[in-house]
KETOR-866412 format. One record per residue: residue number from 1; x, y, z of N, C-alpha, C, O in turn. Coordinates in steps of 0.2 Angstrom, whole numbers, plus 5000, padded with zeros to 4 digits. Layout:
# KETOR-866412
   seq   n.px   n.py   n.pz   ca.px   ca.py   ca.pz   c.px   c.py   c.pz   o.px   o.py   o.pz
   NUM      X      Y      Z       X       Y       Z      X      Y      Z      X      Y      Z
...
# end
This chain:
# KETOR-866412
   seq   n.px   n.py   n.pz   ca.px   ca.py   ca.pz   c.px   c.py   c.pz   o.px   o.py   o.pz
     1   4978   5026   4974    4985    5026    4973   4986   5026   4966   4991   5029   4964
     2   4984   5023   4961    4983    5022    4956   4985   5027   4951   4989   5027   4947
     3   4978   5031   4952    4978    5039    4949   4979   5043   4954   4980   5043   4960
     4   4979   5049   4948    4979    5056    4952   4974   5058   4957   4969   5054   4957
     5   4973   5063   4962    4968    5063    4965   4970   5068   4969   4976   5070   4970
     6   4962   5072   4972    4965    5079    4976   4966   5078   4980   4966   5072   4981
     7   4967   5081   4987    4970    5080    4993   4965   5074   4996   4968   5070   4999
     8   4960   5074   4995    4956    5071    4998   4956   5068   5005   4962   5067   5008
     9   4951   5066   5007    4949    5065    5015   4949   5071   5019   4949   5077   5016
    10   4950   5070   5025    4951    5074    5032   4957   5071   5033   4960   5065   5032
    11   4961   5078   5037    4966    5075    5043   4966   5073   5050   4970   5077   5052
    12   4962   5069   5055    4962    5066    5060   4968   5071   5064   4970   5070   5069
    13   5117   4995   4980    5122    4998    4977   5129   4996   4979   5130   4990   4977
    14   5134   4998   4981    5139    4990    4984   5138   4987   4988   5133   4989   4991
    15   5140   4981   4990    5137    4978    4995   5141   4981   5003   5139   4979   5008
    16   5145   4986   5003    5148    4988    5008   5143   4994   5011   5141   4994   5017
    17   5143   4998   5005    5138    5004    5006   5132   5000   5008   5129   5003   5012
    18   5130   4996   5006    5123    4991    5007   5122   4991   5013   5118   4993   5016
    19   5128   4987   5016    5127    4985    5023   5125   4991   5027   5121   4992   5032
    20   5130   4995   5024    5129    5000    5031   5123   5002   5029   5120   5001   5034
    21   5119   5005   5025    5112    5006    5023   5108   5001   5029   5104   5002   5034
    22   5109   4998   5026    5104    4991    5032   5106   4992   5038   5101   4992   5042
    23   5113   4995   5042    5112    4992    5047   5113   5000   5051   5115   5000   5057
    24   5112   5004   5047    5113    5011    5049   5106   5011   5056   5108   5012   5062
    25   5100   5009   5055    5096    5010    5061   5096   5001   5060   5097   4997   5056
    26   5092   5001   5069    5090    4993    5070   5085   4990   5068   5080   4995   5066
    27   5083   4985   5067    5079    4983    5062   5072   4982   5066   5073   4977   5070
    28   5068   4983   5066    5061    4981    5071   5061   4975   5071   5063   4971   5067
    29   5058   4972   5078    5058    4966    5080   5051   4965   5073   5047   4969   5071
    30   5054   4955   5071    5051    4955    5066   5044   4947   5070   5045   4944   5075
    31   5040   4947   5067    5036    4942    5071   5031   4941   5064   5028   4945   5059
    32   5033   4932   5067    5031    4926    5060   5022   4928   5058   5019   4930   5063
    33   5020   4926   5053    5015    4927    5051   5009   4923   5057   5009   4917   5058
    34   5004   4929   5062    5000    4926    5065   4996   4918   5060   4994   4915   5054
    35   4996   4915   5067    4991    4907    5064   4985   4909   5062   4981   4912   5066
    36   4982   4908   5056    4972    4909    5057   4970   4909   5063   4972   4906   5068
    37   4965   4914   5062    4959    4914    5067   4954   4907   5067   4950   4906   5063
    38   4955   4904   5071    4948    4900    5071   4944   4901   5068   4942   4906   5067
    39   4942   4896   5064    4938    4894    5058   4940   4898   5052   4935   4900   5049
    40   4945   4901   5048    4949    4904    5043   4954   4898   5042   4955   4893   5046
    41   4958   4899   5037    4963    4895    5033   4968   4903   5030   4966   4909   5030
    42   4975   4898   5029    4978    4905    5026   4978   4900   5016   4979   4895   5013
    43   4977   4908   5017    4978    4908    5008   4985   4910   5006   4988   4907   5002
    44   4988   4914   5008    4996    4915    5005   4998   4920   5009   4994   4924   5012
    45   5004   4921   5009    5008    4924    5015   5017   4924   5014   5020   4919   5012
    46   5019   4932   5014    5027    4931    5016   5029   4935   5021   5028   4941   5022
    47   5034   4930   5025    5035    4933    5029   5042   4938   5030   5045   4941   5035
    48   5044   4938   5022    5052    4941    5021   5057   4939   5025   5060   4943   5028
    49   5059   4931   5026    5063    4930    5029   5069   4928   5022   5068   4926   5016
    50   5074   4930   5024    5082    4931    5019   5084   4935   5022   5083   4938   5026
    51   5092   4933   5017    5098    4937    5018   5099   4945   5018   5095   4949   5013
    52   5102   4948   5022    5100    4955    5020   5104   4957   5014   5109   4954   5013
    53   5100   4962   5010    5101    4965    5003   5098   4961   4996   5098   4964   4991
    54   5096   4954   4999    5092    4949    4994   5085   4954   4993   5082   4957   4997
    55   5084   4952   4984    5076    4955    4983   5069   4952   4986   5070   4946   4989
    56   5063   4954   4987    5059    4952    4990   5058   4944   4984   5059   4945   4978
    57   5055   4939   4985    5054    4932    4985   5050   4933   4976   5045   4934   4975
    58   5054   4931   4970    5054    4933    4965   5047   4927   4962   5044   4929   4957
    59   5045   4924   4965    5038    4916    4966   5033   4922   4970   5028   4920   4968
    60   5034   4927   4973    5028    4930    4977   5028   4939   4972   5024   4943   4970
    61   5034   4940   4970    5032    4948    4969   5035   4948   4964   5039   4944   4963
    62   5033   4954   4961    5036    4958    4955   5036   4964   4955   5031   4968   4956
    63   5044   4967   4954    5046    4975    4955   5045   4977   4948   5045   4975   4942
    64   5042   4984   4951    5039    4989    4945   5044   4993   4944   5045   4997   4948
    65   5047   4994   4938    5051    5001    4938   5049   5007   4933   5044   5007   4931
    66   5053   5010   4932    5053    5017    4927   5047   5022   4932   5045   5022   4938
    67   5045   5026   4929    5040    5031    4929   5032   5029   4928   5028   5034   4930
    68   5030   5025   4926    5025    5021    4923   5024   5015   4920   5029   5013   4918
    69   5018   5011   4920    5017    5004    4916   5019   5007   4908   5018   5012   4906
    70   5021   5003   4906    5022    5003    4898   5014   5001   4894   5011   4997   4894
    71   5014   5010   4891    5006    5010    4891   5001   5013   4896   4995   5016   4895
    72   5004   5013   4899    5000    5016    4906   5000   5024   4907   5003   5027   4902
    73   4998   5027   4911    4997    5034    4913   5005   5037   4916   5009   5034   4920
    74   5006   5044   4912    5013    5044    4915   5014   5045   4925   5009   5045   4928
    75   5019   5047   4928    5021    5049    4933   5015   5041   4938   5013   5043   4943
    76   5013   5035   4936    5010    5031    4940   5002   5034   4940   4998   5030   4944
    77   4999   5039   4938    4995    5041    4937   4992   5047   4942   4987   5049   4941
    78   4997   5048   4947    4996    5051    4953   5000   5058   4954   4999   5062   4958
    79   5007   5058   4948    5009    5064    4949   5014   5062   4951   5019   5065   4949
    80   5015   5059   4954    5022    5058    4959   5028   5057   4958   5027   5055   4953
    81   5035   5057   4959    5040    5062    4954   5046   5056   4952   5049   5056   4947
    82   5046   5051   4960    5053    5048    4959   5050   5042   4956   5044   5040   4955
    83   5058   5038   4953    5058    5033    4949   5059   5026   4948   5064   5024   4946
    84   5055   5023   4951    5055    5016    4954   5061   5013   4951   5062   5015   4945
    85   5064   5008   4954    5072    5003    4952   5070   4996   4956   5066   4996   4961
    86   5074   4993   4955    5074    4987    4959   5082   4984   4962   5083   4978   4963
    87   5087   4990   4962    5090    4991    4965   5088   4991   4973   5084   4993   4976
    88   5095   4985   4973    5094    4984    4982   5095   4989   4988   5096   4988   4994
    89   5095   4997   4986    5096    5002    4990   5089   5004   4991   5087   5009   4995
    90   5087   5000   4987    5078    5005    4986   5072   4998   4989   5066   4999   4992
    91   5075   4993   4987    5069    4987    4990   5073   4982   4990   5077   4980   4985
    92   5074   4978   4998    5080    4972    5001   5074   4972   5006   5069   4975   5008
    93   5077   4964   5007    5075    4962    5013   5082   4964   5018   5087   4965   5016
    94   5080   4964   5026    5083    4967    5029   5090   4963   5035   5094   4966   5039
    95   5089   4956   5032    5092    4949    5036   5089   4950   5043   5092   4949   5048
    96   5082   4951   5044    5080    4951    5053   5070   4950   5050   5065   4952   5054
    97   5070   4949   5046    5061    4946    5044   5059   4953   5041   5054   4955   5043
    98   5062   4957   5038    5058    4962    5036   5059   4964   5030   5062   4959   5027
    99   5058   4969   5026    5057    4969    5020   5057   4977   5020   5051   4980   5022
   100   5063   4981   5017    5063    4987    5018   5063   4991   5009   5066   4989   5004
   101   5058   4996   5010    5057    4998    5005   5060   5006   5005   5056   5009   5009
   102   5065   5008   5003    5067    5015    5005   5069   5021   4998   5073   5020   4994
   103   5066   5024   5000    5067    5031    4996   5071   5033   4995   5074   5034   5000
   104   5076   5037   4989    5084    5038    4990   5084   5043   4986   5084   5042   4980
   105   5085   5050   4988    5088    5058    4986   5095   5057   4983   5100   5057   4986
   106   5095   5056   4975    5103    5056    4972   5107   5065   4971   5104   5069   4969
   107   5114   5064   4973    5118    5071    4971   5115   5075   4966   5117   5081   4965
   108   5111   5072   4963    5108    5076    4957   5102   5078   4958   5100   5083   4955
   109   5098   5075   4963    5093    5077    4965   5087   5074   4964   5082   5075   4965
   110   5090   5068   4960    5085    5063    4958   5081   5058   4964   5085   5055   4967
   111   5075   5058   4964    5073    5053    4971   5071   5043   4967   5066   5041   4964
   112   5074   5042   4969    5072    5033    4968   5070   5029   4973   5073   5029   4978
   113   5064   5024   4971    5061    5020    4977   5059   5015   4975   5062   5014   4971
   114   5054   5011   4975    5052    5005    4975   5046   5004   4975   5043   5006   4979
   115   5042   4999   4970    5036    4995    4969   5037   4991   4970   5041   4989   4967
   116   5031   4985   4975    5031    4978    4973   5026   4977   4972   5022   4980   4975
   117   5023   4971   4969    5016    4970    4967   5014   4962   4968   5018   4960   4964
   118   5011   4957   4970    5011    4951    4971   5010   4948   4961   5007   4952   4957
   119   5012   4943   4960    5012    4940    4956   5005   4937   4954   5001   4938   4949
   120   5003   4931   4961    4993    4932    4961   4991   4937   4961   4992   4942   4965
   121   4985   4936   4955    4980    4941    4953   4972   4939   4955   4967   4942   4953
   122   4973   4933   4960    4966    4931    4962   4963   4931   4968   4958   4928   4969
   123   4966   4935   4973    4965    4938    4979   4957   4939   4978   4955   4944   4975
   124   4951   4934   4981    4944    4935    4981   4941   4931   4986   4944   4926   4988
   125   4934   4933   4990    4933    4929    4994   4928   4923   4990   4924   4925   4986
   126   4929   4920   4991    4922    4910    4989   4916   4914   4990   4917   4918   4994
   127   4911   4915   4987    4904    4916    4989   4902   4914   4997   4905   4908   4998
   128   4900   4916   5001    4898    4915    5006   4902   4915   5009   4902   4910   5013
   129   4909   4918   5010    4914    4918    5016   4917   4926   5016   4914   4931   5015
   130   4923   4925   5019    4926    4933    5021   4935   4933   5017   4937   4928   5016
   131   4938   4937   5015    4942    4938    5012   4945   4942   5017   4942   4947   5019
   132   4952   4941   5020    4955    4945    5024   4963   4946   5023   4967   4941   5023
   133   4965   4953   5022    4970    4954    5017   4975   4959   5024   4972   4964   5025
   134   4980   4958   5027    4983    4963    5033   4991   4963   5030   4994   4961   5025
   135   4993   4966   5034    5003    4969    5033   5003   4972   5039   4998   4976   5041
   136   5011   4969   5043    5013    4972    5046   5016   4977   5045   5017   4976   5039
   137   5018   4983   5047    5023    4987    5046   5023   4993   5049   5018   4996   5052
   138   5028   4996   5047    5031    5002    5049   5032   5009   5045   5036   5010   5040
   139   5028   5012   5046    5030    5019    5041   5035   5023   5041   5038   5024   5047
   140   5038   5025   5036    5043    5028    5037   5043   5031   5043   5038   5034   5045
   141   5048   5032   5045    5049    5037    5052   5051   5041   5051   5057   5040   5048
   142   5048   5047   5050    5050    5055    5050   5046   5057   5049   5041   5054   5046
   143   5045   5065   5052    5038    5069    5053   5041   5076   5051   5046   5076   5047
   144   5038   5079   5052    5037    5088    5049   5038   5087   5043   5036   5083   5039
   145   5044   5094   5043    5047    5098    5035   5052   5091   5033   5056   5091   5029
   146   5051   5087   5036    5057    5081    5033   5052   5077   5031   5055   5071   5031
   147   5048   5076   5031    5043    5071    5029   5040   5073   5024   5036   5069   5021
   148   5039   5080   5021    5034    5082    5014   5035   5078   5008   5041   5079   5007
   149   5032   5074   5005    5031    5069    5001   5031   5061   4998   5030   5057   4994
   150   5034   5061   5007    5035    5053    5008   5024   5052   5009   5020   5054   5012
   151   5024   5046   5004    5019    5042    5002   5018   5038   5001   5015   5036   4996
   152   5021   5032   5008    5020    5024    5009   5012   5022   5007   5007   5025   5009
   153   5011   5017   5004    5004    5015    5006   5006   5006   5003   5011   5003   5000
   154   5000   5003   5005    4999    4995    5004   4990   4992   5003   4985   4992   5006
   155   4992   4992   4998    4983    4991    4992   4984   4985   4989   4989   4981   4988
   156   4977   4984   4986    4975    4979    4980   4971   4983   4974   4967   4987   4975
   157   4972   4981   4970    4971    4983    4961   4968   4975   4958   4970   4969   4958
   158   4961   4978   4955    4958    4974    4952   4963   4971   4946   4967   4973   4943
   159   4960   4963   4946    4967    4961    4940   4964   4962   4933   4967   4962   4928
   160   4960   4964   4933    4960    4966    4926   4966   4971   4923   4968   4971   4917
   161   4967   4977   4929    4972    4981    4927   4978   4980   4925   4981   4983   4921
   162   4979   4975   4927    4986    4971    4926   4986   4968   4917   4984   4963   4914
   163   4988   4973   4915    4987    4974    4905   4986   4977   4901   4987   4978   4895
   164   4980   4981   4907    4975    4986    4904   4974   4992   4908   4970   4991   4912
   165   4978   4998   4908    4981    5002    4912   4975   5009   4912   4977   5014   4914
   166   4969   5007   4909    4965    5012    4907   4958   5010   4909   4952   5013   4908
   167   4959   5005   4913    4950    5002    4917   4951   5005   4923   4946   5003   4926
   168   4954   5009   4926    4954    5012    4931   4949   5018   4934   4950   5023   4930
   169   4944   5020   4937    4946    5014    4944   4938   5008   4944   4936   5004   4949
   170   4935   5009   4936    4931    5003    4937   4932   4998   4941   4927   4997   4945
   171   4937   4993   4941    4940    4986    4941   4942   4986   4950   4945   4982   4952
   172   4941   4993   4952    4942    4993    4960   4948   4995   4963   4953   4994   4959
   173   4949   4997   4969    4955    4998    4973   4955   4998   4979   4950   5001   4981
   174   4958   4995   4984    4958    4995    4991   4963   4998   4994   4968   4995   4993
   175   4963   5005   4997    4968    5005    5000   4967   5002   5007   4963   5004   5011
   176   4972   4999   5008    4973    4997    5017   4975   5000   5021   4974   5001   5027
   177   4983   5004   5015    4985    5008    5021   4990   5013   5018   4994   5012   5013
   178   4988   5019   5020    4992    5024    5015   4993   5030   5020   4990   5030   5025
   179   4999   5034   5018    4999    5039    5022   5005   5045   5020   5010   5043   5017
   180   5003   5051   5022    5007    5055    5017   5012   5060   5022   5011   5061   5028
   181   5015   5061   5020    5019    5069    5025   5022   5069   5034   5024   5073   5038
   182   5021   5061   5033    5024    5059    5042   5018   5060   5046   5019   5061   5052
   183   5011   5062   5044    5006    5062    5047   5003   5057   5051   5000   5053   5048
   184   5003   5055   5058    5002    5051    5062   4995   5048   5060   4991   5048   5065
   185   4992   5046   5054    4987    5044    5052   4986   5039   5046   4988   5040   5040
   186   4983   5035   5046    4981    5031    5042   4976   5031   5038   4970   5030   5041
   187   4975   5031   5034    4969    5033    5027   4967   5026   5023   4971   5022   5019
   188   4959   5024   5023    4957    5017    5021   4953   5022   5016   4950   5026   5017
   189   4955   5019   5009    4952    5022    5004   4948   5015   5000   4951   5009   5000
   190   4942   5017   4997    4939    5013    4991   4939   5019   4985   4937   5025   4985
   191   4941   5015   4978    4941    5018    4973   4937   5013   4969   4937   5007   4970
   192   4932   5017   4964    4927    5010    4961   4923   5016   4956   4923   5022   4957
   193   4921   5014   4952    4914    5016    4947   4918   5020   4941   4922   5017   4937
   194   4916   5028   4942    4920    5033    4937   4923   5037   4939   4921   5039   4945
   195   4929   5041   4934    4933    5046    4936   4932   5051   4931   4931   5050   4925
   196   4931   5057   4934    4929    5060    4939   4921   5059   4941   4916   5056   4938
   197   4921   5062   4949    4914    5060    4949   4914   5052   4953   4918   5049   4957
   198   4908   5051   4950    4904    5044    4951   4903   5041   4958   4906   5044   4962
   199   4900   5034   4962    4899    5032    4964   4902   5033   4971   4899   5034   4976
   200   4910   5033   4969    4917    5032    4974   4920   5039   4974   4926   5039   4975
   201   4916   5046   4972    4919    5053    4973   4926   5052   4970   4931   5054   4973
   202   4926   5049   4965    4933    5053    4961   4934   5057   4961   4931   5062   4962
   203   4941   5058   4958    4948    5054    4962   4949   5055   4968   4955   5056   4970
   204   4944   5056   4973    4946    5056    4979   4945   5049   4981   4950   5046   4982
   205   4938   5044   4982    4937    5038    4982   4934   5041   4991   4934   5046   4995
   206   4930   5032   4992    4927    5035    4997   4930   5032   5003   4930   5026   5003
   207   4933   5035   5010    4939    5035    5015   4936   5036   5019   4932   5040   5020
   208   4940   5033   5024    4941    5040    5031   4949   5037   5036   4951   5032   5035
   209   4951   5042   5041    4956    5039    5041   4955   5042   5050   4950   5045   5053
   210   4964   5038   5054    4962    5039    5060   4969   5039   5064   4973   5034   5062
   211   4972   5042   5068    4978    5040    5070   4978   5032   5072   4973   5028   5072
   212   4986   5031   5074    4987    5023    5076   4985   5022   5082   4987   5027   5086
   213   4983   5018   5084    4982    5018    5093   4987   5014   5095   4989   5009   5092
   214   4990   5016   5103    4995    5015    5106   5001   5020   5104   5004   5023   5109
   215   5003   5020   5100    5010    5024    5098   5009   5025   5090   5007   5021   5086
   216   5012   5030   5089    5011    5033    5081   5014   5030   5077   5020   5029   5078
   217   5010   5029   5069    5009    5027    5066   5018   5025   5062   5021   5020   5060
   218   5020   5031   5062    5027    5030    5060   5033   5028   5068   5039   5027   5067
   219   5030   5027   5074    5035    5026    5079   5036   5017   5081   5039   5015   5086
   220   5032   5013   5075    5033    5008    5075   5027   5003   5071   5022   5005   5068
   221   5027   4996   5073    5025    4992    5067   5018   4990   5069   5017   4987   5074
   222   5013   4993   5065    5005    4993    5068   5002   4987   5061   5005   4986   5056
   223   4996   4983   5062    4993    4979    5058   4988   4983   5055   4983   4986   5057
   224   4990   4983   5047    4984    4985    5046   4979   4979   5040   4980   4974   5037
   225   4974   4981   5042    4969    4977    5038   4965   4977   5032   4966   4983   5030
   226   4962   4973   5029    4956    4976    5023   4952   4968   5023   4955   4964   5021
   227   4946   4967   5025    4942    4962    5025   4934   4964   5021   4930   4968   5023
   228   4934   4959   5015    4929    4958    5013   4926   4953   5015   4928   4947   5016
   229   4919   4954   5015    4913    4949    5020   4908   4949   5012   4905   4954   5010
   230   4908   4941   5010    4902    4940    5007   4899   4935   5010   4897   4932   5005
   231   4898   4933   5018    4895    4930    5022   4889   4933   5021   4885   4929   5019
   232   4887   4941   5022    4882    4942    5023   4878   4945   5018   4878   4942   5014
   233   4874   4949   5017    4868    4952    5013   4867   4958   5014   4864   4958   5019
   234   4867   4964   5012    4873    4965    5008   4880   4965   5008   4882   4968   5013
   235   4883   4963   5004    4892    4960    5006   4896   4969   5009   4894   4974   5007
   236   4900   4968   5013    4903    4972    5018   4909   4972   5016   4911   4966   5015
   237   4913   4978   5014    4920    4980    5016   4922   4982   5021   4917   4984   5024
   238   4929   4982   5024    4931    4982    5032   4937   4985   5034   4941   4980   5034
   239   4940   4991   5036    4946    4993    5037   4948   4992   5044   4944   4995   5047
   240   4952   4990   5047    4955    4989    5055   4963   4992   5054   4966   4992   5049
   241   4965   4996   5060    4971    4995    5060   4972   4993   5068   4969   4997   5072
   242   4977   4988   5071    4977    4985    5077   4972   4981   5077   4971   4978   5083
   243   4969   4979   5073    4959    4977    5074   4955   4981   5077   4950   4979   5080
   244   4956   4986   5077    4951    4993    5079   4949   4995   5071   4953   4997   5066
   245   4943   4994   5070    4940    4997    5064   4939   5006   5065   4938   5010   5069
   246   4939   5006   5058    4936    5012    5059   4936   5017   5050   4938   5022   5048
   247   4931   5011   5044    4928    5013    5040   4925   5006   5039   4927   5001   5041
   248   4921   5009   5034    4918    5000    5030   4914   5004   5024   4913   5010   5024
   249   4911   5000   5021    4906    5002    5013   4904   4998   5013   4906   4992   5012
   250   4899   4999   5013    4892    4992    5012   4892   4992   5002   4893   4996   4998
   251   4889   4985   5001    4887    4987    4992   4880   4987   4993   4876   4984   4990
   252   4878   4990   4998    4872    4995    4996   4872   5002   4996   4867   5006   4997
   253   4879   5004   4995    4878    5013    4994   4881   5014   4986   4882   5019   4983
   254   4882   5008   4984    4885    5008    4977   4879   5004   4971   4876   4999   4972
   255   4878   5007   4966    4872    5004    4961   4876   4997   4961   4882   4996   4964
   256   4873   4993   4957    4871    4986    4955   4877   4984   4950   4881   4979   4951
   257   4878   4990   4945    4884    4990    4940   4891   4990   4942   4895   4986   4941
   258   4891   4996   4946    4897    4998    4950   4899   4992   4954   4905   4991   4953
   259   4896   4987   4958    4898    4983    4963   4900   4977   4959   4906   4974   4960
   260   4895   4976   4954    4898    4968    4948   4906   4972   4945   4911   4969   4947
   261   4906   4976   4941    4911    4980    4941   4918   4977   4944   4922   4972   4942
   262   4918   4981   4950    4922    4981    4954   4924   4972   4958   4930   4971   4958
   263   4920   4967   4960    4917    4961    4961   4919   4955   4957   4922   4949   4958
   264   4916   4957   4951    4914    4950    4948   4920   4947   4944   4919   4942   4941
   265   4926   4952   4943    4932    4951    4939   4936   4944   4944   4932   4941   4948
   266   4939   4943   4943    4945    4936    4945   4947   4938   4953   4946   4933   4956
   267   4948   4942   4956    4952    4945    4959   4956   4951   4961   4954   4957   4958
   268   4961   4951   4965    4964    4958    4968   4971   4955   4966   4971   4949   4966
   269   4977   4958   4965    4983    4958    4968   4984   4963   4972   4981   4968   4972
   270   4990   4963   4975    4991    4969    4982   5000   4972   4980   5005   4969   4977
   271   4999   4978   4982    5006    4981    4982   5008   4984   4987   5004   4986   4992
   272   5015   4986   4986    5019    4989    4992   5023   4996   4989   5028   4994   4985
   273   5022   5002   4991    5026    5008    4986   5028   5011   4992   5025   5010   4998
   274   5033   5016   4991    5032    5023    4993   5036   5027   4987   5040   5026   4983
   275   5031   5032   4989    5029    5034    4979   5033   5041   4986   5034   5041   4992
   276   5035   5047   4981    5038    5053    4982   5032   5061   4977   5030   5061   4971
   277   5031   5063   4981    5027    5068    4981   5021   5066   4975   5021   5060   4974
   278   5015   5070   4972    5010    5069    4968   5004   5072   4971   5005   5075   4976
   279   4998   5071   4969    4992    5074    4971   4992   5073   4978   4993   5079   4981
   280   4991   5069   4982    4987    5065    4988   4994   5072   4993   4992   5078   4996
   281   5000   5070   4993    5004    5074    4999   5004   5083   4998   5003   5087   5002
   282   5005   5082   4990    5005    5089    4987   4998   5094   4990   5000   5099   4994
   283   4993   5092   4989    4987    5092    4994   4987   5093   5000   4984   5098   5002
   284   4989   5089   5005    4989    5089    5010   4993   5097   5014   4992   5101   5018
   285   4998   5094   5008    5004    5100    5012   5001   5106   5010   5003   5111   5014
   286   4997   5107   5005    4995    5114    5000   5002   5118   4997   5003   5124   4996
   287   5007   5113   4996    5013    5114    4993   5014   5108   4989   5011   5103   4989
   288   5020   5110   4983    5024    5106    4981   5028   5099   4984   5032   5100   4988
   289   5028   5095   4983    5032    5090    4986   5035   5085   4982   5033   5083   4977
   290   5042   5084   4985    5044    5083    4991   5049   5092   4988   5049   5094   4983
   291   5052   5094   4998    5056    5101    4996   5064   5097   4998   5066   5092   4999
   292   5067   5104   4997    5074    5104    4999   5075   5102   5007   5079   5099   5010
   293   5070   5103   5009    5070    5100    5018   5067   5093   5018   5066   5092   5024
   294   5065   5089   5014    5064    5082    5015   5070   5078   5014   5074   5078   5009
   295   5069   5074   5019    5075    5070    5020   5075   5063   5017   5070   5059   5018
   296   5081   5060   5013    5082    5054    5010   5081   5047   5015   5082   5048   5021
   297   5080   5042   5013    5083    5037    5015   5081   5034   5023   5083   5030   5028
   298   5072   5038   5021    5071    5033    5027   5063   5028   5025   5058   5031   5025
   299   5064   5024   5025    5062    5017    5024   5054   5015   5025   5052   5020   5028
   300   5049   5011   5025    5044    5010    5027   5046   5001   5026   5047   4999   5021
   301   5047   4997   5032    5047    4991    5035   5041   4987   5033   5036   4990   5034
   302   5043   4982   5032    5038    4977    5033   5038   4971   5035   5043   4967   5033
   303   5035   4969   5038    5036    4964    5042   5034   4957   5039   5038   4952   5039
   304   5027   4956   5038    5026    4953    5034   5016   4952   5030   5011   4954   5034
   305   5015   4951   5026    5009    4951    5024   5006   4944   5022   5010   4938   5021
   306   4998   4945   5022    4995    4939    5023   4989   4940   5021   4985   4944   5023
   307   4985   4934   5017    4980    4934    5015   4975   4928   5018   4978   4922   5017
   308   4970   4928   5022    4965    4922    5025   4959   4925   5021   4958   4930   5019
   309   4955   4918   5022    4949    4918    5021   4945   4912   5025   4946   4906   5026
   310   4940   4916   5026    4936    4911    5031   4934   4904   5030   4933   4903   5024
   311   4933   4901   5034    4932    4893    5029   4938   4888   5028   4944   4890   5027
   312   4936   4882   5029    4942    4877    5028   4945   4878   5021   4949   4874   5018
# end
C-alpha cells in the first residue's frame, strides 16, 4: 500500500448533514474487543466507542492528510488520486462502536477520504512469543461499475518509515487486509527487501488472496488477521481471515539481510485508508480508476482493532 505497484496477485461537514450521513444506512452491529486467547495478553486495542461524528481517539491515532507525507513520494506512492482530510464526513466514529472511514465525490469532482495510523510504533512480538494483530470490519459495500477504485485496506509499516519516507519497503509491510474494485476478496500481502525486484517480487510483494467465507467480503463484518510467530525456527508470518488461514512466509524464503531488515527495527504501526484509484485497482480493472460510474460515499466500518501477544 505504501508504493506504487502493478496489478499484482490473482483474482480468486455540518453537523445536520453529518447526521444524516451517519444515519443514512444502519450501522453494523458492533461487538467489544474479543477477551485473549488462553495463554495471550492484550497489547492494545480500540474498540471506537464515541459520539457519533467525534474523531477517532486522538491518544491511539493520527489522521493523514493532503496527497502525501511531507517529504515523501507524491499521490502516497501508489498513484491514487483522492485527498486525505480529517474532516468528519470522511473519518467519524459512527455513535454504535464503529468507526467509519468514507470516500466522498465533491460537485467538482474532487474525491476525499481518510487515513489513520496508530501513534505506537512498536507493534513487535518478545523473542520467543507470537505477535497477533486483527480488525474487524466491513468493506465498502458496493460491487461492479460503482466500485472501480474503491481501495480499503488495514496494514502495518515498519517504524522506521515514520520520518523517513524513502526506506521503503526495506523496513517491511503487512498487509492484512486490502481489497480493490468491490471484489469479493481479500489480499494478504508482504512487502520487504528491494524495489523493483528483489526478495518480496516488487512492487508487487509476496500475497495470495481468497474470498470471505460465509458471506462476502463487502456484505458484512469479517476478522481479519496478521500473526507473527517467533516461537518457532524459522519465525512464521500468518494471514487468517475468520481464522481460516490461507497464506504465510516462512524467513527461510527470505536471505539473512532482508529478514534483520525488515525484523530487527523497533516495530510496526498499523493503518486504516481507503485510498481512490492507483496502481493495485487500476490494474485490476485494466482501466483508469475511479470512473464517472463509481459511486460516492460508501464507507469501510470498523469495528474495532486489536493487538495480543502470546505470553503473560
Amino acid at each position: 500500500m505504501a508504493h506504487a505497484r502493478s496489478w499484482k496477485l490473482r483474482l480468486p461537514a455540518l453537523a445536520g448533514l453529518l447526521a444524516l450521513v451517519l444515519t443514512a444506512a444502519p450501522a453494523p452491529a458492533s461487538a467489544s474487543v474479543p477477551p485473549p486467547p488462553p495463554g495471550w495478553s492484550l497489547v492494545w486495542s480500540d474498540d471506537f466507542d464515541g459520539p457519533a461524528g467525534s474523531p477517532p481517539s486522538s491518544g491511539n491515532w493520527l489522521i493523514s492528510t493532503g496527497h502525501g507525507y511531507p517529504g515523501g513520494p507524491p499521490d502516497w506512492g501508489t498513484g491514487e488520486i483522492q485527498r486525505y482530510t480529517a474532516d468528519p464526513a470522511n473519518v467519524a466514529l459512527d455513535g454504535s462502536g464503529n468507526l467509519r472511514i468514507t470516500p466522498i465525490r465533491s460537485a467538482s469532482g474532487e474525491w476525499t477520504s481518510s487515513r489513520i495510523e496508530t501513534v505506537r510504533t512498536d507493534f513487535k512480538p518478545a523473542e520467543g512469543r507470537m505477535l497477533r494483530i486483527e480488525g474487524r470490519l466491513r468493506m465498502p459495500d458496493v460491487g461492479g461499475a460503482q466500485a472501480l477504485g474503491y481501495w480499503p485496506a488495514f496494514w502495518a509499516l515498519g517504524s522506521p518509515y515514520r520520518g523517513n519516507h524513502q526506506n521503503w519497503p526495506a523496513v517491511g509491510e503487512f498487509d492484512i487486509m486490502e481489497n480493490v474494485n468491490g471484489i469479493d476478496s481479500v489480499w494478504g500481502v508482504l512487502h520487504c527487501g528491494t524495489n523493483p525486484g528483489g526478495p518480496c517480487n516488487e512492487s508487487n510483494g509476496l500475497g495470495n488472496s481468497r474470498a470471505c467465507p460465509g458471506s462476502p467480503c463487502q456484505a458484512g463484518m469479517h476478522a481479519y488477521t496478521f500473526e507473527w510467530d517467533r516461537s518457532v525456527s524459522p519465525e512464521q508470518l500468518r494471514w487468517y481471515v475468520d481464522g481460516e488461514q490461507y497464506h504465510s512466509v516462512s524467513e527461510s524464503r527470505l536471505d539473512a539481510t532482508t529478514w534483520a531488515n525488515m525484523t530487527g527495527h523497533g516495530g510496526y504501526f498499523l493503518l486504516l485508508n481507503v485510498a481512490m484509484g492507483g496502481a493495485f485497482p487500476n490494474g485490476v480493472a485494466g482501466r483508469g480508476t475511479p470512473t464517472p460510474d463509481t459511486v460516492s460515499g460508501r464507507p469501510m466500518v470498523v469495528d474495532y482493532v486489536a493487538v495480543w501477544q502470546s505470553g503473560t
